[in-house]
N, C-alpha and C positions, 0 to 999 in steps of 0.2 A: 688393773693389769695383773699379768700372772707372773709372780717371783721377777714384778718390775721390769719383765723384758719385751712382755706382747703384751696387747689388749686377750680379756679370757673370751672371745668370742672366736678369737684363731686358733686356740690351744684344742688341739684332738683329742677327742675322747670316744673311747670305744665303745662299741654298741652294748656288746658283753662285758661286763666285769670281769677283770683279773682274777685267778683263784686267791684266797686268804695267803699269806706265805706263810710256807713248810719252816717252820725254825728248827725241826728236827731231819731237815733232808738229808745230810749224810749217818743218819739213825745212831748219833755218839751222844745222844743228850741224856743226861741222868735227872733225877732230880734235883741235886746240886746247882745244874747248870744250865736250869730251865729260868725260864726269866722271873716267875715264882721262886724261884731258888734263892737265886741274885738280888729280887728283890728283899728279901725275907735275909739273908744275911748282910745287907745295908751296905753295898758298895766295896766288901772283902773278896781280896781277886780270888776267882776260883783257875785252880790250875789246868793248863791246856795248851793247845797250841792257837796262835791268833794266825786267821786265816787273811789274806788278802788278793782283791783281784784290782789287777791293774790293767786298762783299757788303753792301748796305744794305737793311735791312728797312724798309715801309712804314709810317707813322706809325699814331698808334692814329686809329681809326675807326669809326662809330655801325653796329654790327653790330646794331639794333631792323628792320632793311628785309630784306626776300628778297632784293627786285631790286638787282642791283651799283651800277644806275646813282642810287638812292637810296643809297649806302653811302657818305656825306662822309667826310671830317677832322674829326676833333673841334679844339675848340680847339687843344686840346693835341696833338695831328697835327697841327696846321699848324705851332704852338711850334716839334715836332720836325722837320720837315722845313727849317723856317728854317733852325735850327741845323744838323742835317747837311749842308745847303748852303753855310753860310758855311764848314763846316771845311772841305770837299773843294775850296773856291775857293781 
């Protein structure tokens, strides 16, 4: 199974490989804080800002409409959205 959830026979895999990832995509990396750096100073924080992205899905919603602009929050997508608003405040 794959990470215990599917058989890996359902698990997609693209035809093309992903590019390597950019560790230096927003071009701030010095050598300090290249992961040669990190590694080579054994675990000593190197100062910076710690970045995070947080992925929040939209609440449940009255999927009976075509059109988007008829698609509400149901009760309970607004509930949820309260609540993930208070946490992220």
């Amino acid at each position: 199974t794959f990470l215990g959830q599917c058989p890996k026979r359902q698990v997609w895999v693209p035809k093309i490989p992903y590019p390597a990832w950019d560790y230096n995509w927003d071009g701030k990396m010095t050598k300090e804080t290249s992961l040669e750096g990190r590694k080579a100073s054994k675990g000593a924080k190197v100062p910076g800002v710690t970045r995070h992205v947080i992925l929040i899905r939209h609440g449940q919603y009255d999927e009976t409409h075509q059109e988007d602009e008829k698609r509400k929050l149901t009760k309970l997508g607004r509930e949820q959205a309260e609540l993930t608003g208070k946490r992220l405040a």
